[in-house]
Wavefront OBJ file of the C-alpha trace (Angstrom):
o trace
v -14.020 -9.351 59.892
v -11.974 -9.266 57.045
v -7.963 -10.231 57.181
v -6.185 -7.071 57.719
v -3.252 -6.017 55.773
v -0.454 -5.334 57.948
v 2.856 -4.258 55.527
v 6.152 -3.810 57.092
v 8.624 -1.042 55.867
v 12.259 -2.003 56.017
v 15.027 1.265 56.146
v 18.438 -0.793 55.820
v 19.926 -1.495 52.740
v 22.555 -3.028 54.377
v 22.764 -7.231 53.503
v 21.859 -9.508 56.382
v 20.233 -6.175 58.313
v 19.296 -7.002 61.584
v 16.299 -4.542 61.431
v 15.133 -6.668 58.166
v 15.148 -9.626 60.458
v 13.265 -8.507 63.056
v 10.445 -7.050 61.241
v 10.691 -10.608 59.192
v 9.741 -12.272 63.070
v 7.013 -9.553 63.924
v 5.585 -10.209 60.130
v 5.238 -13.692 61.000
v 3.681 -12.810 64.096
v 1.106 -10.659 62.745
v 0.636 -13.607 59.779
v 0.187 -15.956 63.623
v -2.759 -13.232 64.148
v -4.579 -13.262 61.096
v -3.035 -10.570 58.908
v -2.206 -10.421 55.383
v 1.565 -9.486 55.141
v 3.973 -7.721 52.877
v 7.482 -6.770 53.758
v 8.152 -3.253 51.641
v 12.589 -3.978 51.617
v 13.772 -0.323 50.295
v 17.066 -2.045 49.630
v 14.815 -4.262 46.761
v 12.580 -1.262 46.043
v 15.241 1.390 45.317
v 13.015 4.264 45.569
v 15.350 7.629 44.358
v 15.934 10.203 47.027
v 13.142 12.492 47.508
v 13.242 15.460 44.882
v 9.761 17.362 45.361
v 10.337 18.919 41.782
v 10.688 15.604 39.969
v 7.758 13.204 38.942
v 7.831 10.484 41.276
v 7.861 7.656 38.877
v 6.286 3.755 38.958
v 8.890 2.520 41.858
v 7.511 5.686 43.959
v 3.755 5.455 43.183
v 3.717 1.457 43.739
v 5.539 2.170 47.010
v 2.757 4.826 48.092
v 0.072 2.812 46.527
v 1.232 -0.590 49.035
v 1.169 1.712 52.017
v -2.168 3.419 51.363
v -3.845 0.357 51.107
v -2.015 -1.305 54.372
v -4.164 -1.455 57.447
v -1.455 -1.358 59.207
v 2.465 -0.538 58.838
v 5.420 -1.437 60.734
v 8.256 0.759 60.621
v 12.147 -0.284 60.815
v 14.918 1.233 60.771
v 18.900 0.081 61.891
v 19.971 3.989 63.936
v 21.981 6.465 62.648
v 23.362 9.280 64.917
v 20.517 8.987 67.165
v 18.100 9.156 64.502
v 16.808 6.533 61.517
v 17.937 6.015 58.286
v 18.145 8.320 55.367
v 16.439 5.123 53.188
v 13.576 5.311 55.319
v 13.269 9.803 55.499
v 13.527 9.580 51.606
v 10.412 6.826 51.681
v 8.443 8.822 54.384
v 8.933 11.756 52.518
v 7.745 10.520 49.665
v 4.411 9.614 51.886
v 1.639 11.878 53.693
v -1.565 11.946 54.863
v -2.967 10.114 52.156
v -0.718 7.355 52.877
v -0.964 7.471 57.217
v -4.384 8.899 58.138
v -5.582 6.767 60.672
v -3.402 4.084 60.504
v -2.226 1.930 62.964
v 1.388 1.681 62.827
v 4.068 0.093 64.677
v 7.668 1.013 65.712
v 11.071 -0.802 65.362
v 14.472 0.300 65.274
v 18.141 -2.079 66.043
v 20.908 -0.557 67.207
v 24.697 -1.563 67.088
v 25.984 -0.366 70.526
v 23.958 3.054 71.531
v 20.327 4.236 72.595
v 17.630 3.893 70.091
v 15.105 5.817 72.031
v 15.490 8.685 70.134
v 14.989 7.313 66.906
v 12.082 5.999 68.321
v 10.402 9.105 69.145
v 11.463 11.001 65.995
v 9.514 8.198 63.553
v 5.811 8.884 66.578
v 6.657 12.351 65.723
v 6.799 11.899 62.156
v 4.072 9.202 61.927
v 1.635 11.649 64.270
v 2.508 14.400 61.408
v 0.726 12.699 58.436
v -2.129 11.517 61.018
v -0.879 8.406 61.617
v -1.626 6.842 64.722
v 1.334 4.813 66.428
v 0.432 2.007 68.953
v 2.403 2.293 72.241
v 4.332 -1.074 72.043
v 7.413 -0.334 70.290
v 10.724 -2.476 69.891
v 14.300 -1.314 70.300
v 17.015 -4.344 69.908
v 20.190 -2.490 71.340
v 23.702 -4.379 70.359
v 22.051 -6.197 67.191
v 24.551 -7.877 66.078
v 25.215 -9.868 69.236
v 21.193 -11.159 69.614
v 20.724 -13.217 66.412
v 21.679 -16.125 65.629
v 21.271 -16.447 61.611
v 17.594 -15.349 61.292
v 16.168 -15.762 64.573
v 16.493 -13.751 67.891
v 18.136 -15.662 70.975
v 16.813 -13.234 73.328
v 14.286 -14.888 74.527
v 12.799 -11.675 75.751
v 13.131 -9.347 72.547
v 11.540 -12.311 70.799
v 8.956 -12.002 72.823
v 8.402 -7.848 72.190
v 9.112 -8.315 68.408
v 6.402 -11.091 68.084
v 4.203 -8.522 70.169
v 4.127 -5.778 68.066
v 3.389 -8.102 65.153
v 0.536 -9.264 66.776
v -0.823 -5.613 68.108
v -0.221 -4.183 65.068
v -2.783 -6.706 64.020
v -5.239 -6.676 66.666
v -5.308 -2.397 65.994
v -4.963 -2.653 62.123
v -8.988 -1.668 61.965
v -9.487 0.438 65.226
v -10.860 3.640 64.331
v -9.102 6.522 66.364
v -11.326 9.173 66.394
v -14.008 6.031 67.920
v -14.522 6.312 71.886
v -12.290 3.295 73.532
v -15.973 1.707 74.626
v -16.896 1.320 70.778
v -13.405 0.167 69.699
v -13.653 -3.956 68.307
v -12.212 -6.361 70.698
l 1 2 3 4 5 6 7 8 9 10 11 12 13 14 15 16 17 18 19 20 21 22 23 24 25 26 27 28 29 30 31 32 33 34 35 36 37 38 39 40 41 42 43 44 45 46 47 48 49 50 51 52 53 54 55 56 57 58 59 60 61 62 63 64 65 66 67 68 69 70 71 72 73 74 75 76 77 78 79 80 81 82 83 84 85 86 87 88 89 90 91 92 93 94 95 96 97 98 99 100 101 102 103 104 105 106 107 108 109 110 111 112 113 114 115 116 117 118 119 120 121 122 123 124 125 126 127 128 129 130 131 132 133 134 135 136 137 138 139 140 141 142 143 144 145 146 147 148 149 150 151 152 153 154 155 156 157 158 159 160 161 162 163 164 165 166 167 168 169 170 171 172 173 174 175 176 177 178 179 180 181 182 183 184 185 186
C-alpha cells in the first residue's frame, strides 16, 4: 500500500493557536502511522473571503487542489459562539464535493472556557454535505490555554485522543465507504 496523504486544515489565524498545535501533535501522529503530511495554516495561506461571483484566484485553486488530492483531512478550528471559525467557513466554502467525496476526515476543535460539542457537529454536518465521510473519533480540548505547555499537551489524556485521531485518520485515509465493513483493508 502506498503512503497515504493525510493534510491537516488549520482555522485560527490567531499566533501561538492552540488548535494549530494540536493538529501539529495529531500530524505527527499520523507521520508515526505511515502518512504523508501537510499542515494547510489559513493564517499563512490567506485565502480571501468567499465571493461566489469572483474568480477564485492561485491562493484558492492551490488550496482546493492540496485538499483534493489528500487522502485524508483533519479539520481544526479554535470555537466561536458555539460554532467554528469564519477562516475555516470561508475555506470550506470555497470546497465541495470535488474536494470531500469519500474522504476520510477527522475532527478537532479547542475551546477557551465553553462546550465545543457543537462546533463539532456543525463541521460532520458540513463535511457529510460535500460527501465527506467523518471518522467517529473526534477531539475537543476545552480550556486550551491552560493544557499546553509551549507546544506540547500536558494532559496526558488529550494527548492521548489527539495522537489518536492522527493515527485513525491514517489507518481510514484509503477505506472505501460505499465497501461492505467485511471488504474494508485492515
Amino acid at each position: 500500500m502506498n503512503r497515504p496523504t493525510v493534510v491537516a486544515v488549520c482555522g485560527s489565524r490567531r499566533e501561538g493557536s492552540y488548535t494549530r498545535r494540536a493538529l501539529e501533535l495529531a500530524l505527527a501522529a499520523a507521520e508515526r502511522a505511515g502518512a504523508r503530511t501537510e499542515l494547510l495554516d489559513l493564517r499563512a495561506i490567506d485565502l480571501p473571503p468567499f465571493d461566489p461571483d469572483a474568480d477564485e484566484g492561485e491562493a484558492v485553486t492551490a488550496f482546493k487542489r492540496r485538499v483534493r488530492e489528500a487522502d485524508a483531512v483533519v479539520l481544526g478550528t479554535p470555537v466561536y459562539h458555539g460554532s467554528y471559525s469564519a477562516t475555516l467557513k470561508d475555506a470550506l466554502d470555497y470546497c465541495g464535493k470535488d474536494e470531500f467525496r469519500d474522504t476520510t476526515v477527522g475532527l478537532l476543535a479547542t475551546a477557551g472556557g465553553g462546550s465545543y460539542a457543537s462546533t463539532l457537529d456543525h463541521l460532520r454536518v458540513v463535511v457529510r454535505t460535500v460527501r465527506g465521510w467523518t471518522i467517529p473519533h473526534q477531539v475537543g480540548i476545552r480550556g486550551a490555554s491552560g493544557k499546553f505547555d509551549g507546544d506540547e499537551l500536558v494532559d496526558d489524556g488529550l494527548a492521548d485522543r489527539v495522537a489518536e485521531l492522527g493515527r485513525e485518520v491514517t489507518r481510514y485515509a484509503t477505506v472505501d465507504p460505499k465497501l461492505p465493513a467485511d471488504a474494508a483493508p485492515e
